[in-house]
Backbone as JSON, one array per atom type, in Angstrom:
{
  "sequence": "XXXXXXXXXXXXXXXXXXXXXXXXXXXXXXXXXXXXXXXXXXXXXXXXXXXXXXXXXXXXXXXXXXXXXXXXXXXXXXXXXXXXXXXXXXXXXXXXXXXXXXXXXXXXXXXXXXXXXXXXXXXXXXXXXXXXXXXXXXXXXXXXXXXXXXXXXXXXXXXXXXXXXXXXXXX",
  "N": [[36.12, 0.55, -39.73], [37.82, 3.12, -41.88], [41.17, 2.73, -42.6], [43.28, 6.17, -43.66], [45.44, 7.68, -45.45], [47.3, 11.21, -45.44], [48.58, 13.5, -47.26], [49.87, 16.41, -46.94], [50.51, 20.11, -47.7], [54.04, 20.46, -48.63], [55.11, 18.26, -47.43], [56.43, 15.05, -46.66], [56.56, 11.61, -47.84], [56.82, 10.27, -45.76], [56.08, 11.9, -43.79], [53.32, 12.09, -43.79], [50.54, 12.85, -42.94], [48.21, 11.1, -41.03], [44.66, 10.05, -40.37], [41.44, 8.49, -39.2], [38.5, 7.0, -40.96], [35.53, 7.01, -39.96], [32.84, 4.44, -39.57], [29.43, 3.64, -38.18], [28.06, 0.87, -37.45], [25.17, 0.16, -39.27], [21.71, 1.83, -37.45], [18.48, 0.59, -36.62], [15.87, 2.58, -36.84], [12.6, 3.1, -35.43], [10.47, 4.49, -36.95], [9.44, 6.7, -39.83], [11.52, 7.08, -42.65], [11.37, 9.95, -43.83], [10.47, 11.6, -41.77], [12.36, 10.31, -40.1], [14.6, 11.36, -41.53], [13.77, 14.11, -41.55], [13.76, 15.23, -39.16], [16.65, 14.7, -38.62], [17.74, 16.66, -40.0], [16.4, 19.44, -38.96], [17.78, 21.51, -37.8], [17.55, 23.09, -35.49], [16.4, 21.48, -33.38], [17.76, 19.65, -32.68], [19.36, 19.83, -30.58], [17.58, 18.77, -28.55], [17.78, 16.28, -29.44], [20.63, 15.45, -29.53], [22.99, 14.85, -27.18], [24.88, 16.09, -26.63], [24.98, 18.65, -27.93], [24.58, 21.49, -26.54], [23.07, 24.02, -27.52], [21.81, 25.57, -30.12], [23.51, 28.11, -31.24], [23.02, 29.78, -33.47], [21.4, 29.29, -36.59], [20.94, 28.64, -39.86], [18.58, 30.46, -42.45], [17.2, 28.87, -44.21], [18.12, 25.12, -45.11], [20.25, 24.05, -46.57], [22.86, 23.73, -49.39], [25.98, 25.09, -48.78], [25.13, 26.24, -46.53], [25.1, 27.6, -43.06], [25.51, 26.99, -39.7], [25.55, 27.4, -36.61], [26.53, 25.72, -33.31], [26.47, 25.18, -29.71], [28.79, 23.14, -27.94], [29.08, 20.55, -25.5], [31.78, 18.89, -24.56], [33.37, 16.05, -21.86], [33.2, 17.89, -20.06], [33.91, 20.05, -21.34], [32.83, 23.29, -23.11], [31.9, 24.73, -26.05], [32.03, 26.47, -28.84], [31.09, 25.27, -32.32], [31.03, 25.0, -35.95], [29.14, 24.58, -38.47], [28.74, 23.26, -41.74], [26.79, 22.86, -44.3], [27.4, 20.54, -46.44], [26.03, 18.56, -48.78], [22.74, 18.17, -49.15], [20.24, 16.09, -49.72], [17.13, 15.55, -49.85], [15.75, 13.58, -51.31], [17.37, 11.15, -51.63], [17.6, 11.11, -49.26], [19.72, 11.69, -47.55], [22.94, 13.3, -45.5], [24.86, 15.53, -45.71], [27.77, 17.56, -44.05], [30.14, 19.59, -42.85], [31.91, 19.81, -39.88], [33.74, 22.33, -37.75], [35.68, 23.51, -34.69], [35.24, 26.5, -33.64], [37.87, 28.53, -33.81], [39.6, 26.76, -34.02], [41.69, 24.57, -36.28], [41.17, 21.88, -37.07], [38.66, 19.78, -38.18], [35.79, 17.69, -39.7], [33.87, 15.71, -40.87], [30.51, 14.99, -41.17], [28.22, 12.04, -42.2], [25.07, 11.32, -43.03], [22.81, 8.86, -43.54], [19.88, 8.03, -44.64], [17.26, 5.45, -45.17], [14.61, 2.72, -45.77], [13.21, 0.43, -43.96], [11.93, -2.39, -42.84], [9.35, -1.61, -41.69], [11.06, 0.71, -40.26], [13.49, 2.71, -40.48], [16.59, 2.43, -41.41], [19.4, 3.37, -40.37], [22.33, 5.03, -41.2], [25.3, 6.33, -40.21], [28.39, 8.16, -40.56], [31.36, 9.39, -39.92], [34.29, 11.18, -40.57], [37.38, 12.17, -39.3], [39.41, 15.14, -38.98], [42.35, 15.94, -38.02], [44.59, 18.66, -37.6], [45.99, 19.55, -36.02], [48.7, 18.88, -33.92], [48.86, 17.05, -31.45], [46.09, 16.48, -31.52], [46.16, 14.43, -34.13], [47.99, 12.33, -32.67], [46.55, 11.72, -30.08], [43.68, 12.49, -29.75], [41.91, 11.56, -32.27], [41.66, 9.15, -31.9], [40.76, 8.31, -29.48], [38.19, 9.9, -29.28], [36.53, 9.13, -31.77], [36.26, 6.3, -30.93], [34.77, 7.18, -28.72], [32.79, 8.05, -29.82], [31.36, 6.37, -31.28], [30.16, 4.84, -29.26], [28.36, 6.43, -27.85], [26.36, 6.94, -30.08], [24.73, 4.95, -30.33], [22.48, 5.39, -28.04], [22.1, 8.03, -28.6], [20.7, 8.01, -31.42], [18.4, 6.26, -29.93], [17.57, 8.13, -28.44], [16.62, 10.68, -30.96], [14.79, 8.89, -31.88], [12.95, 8.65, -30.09], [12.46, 11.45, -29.45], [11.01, 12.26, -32.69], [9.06, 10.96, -32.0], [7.6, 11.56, -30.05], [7.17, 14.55, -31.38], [5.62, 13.42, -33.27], [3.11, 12.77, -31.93], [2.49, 15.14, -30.82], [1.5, 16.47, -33.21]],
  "CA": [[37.01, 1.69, -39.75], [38.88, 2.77, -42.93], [41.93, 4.17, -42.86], [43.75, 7.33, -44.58], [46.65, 9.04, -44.89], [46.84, 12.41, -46.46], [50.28, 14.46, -47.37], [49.69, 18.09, -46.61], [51.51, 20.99, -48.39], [54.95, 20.68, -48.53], [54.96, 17.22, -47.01], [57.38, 13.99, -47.8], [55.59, 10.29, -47.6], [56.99, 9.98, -44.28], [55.2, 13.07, -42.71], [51.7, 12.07, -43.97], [49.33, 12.6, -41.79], [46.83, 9.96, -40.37], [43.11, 10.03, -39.78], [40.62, 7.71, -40.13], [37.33, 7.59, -41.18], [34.21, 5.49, -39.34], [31.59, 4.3, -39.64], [29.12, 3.31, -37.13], [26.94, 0.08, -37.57], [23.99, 0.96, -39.49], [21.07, 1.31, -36.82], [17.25, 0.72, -37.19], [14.75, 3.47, -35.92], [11.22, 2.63, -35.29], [10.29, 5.74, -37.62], [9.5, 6.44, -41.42], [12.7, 7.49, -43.18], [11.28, 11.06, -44.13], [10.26, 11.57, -40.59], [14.02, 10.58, -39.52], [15.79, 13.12, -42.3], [13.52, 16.28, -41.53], [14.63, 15.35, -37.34], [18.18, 15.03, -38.72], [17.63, 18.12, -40.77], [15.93, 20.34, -38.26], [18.76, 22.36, -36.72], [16.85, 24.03, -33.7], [15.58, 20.78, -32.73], [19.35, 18.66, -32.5], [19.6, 19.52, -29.04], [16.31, 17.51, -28.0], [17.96, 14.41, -28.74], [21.96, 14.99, -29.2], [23.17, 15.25, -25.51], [26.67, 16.92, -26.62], [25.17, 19.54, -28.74], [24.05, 22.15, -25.58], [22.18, 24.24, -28.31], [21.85, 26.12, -31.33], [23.72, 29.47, -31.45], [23.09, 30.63, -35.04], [20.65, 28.76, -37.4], [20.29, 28.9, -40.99], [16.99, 30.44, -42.18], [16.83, 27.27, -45.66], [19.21, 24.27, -44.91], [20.63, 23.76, -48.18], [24.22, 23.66, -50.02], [26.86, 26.29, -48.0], [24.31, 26.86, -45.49], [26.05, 27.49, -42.04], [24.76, 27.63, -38.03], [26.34, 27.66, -34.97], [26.44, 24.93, -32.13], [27.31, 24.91, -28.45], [28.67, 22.02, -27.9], [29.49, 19.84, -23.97], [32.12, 17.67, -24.12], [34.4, 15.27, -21.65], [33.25, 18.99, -19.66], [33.92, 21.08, -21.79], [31.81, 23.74, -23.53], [32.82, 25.6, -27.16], [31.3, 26.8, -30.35], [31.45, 24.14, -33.48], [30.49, 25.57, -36.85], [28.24, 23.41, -39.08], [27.89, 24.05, -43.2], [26.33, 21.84, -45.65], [28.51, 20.12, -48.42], [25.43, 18.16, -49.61], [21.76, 17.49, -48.71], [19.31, 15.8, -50.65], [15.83, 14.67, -49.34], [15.21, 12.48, -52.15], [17.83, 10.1, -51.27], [17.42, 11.11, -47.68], [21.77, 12.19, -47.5], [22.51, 14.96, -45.51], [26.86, 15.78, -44.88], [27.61, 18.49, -43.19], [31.58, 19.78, -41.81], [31.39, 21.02, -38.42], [34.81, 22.4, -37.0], [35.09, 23.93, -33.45], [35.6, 27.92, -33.44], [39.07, 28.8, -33.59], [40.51, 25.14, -34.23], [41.99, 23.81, -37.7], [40.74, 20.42, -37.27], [37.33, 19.36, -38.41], [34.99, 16.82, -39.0], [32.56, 15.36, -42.26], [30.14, 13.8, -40.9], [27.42, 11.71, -43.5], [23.92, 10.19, -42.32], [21.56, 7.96, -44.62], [18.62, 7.28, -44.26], [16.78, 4.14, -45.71], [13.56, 2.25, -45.43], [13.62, -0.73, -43.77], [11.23, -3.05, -41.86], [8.54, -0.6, -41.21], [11.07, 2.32, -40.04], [14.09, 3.2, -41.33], [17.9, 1.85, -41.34], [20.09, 4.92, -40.08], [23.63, 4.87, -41.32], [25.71, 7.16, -39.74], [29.47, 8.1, -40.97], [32.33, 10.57, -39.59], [35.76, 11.59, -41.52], [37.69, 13.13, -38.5], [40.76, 15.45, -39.88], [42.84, 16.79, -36.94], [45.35, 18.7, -38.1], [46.92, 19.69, -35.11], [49.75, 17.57, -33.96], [48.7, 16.6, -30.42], [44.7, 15.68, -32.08], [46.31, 13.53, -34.73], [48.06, 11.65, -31.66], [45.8, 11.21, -29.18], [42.44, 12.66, -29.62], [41.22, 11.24, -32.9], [41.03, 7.39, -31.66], [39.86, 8.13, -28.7], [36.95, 10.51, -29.67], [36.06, 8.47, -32.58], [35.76, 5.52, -29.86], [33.34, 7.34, -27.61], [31.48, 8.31, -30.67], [30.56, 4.89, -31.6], [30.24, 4.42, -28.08], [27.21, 7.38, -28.19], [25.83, 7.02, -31.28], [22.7, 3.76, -30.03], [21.56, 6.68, -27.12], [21.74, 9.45, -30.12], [19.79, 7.09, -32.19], [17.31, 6.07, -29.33], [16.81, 9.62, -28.11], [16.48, 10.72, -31.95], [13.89, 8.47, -31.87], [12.06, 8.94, -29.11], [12.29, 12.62, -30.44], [10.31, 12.07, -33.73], [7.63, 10.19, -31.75], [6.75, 12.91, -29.45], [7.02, 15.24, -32.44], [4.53, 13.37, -34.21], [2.35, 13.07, -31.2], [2.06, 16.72, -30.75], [0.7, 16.98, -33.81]],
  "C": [[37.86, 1.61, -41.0], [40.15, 3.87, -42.48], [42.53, 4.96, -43.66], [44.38, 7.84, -44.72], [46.24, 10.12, -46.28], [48.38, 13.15, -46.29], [49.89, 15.81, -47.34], [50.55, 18.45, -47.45], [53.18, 20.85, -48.0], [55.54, 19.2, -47.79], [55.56, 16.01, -47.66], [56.45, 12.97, -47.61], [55.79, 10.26, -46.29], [56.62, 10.97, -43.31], [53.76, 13.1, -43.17], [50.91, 12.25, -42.56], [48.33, 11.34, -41.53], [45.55, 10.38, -39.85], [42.53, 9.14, -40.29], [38.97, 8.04, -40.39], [36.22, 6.37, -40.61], [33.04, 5.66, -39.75], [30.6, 3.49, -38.72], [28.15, 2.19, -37.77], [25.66, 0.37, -37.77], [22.9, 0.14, -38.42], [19.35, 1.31, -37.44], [16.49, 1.51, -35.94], [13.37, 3.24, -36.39], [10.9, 4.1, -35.79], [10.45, 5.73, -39.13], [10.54, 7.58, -41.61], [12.91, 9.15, -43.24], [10.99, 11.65, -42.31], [11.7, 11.48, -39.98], [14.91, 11.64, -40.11], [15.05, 14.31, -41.68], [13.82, 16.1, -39.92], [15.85, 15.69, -37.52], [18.5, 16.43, -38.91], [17.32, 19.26, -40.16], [16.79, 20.45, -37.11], [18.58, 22.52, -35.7], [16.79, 22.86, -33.01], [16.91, 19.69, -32.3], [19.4, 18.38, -30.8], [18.96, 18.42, -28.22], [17.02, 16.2, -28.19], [19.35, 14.22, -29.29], [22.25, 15.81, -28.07], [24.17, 16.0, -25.96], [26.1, 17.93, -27.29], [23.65, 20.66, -27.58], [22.75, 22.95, -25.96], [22.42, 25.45, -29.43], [21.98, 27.66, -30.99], [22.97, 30.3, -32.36], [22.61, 29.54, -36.2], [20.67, 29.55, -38.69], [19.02, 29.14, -41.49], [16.94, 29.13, -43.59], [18.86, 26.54, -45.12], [19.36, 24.22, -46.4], [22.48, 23.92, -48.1], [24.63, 24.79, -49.3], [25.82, 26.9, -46.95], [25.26, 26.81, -44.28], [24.68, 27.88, -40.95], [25.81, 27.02, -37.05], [25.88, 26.79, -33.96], [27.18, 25.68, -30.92], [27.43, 23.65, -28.3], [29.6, 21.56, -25.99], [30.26, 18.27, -24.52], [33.45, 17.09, -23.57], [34.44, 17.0, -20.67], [33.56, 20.11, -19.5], [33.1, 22.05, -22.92], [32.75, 24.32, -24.36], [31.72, 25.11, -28.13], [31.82, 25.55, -31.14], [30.21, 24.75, -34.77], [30.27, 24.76, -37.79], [28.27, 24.37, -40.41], [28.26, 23.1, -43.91], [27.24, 21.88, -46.76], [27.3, 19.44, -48.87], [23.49, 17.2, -48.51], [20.52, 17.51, -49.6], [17.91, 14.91, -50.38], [15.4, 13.23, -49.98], [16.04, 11.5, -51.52], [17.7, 10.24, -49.6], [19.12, 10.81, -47.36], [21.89, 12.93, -46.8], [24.35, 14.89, -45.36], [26.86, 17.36, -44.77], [29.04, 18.5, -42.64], [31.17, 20.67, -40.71], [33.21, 21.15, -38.03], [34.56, 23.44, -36.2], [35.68, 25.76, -33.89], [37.39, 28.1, -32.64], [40.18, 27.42, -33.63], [40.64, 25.06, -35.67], [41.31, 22.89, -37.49], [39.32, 20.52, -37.25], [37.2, 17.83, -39.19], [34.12, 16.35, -40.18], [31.74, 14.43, -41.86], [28.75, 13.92, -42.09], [25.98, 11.19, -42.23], [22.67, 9.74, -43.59], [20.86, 7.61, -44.07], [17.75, 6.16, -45.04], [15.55, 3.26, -45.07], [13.8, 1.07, -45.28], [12.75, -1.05, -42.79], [10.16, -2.41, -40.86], [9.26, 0.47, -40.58], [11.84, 2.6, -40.86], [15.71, 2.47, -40.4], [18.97, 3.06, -41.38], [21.78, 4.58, -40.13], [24.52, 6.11, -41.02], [27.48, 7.39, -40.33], [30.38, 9.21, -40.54], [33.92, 10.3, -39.69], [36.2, 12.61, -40.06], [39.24, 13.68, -39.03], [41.51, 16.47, -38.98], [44.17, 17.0, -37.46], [46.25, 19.76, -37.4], [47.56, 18.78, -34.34], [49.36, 16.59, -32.53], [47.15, 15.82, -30.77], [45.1, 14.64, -32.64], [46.9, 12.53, -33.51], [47.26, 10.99, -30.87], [44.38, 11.3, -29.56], [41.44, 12.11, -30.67], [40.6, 9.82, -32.63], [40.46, 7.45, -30.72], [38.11, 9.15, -28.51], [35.8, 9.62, -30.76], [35.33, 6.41, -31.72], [34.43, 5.89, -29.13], [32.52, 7.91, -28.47], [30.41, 7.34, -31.08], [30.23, 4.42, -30.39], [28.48, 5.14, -27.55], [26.23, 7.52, -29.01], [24.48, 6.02, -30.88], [22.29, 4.76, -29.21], [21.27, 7.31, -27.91], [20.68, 8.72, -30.52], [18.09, 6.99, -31.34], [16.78, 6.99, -28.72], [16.13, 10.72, -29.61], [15.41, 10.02, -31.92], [12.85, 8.73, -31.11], [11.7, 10.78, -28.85], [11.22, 12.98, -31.6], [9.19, 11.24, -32.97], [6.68, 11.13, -31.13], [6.78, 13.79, -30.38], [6.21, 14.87, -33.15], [3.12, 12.93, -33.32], [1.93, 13.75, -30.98], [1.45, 17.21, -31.43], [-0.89, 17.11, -33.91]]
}
């Protein structure tokens, strides 16, 4: 975990804000690297193997730079929009980041994922900048979300996986 402060507009040192930024223990997926980015990459298909993301409102027709789509997202039982658009994705290195913030909320979200070849599959590094910048989020909700993310993230991973296998079975 690193952490961050940030001074907002109009802001003295002593009203910085706090967020931090994590990073989850890079994992290994039994899967070749390109095979894990175009799963990451393929919008429609998220739902299949992230449990919190109910399913795809509003898809981009080309993922690329300022691309935007639309989630439903379930969580802690609650349901709400979260709006996704590319700051940077690059196959070659296999990068993708992506801000998602929820419909009608200030606070959002940068999350990173690398991909990397490693030991016949691939070494999946995962990363999320959370920036709540409403006063009760910065309090409470960023440590403990950012907890049950890393807490979620080996299921993601092993359903993600087990995702791309039947996907390349089908073929």
């Amino acid at each position: 975990m690193l952490a961050r402060s940030y001074r907002g507009p109009g802001q003295t040192r002593r009203e910085e804000q706090q967020w931090e930024e994590w990073e989850a223990t890079p994992a290994h997926v039994d899967a070749a690297p390109d095979d894990v980015f175009a799963a990451v990459t393929d919008i429609a298909g998220i739902p299949e193997w992230n449990d919190r993301i109910q399913r795809v409102v509003m898809a981009p027709d080309a993922l690329q730079a300022d691309a935007e789509w639309l989630v439903e997202l379930k969580i802690l039982g609650q349901r709400f929009q979260s709006r996704r658009r590319v700051l940077d994705i690059d196959p070659v290195a296999r990068r993708f980041r992506y801000r998602s913030k929820p419909e009608g909320d200030p606070d959002f979200a940068i999350w990173t994922w690398e991909i990397a070849p490693e030991s016949g599959g691939s070494r999946v590094r995962v990363s999320w900048d959370l920036n709540p910048l409403q006063l009760a989020n910065r309090l409470f909700w960023v440590r403990g979300r950012s907890r049950g993310l890393r807490k979620e993230l080996p299921s993601s991973l092993a359903a993600l996986e087990a995702f791309i296998k039947a996907r390349s079975g089908a073929r």
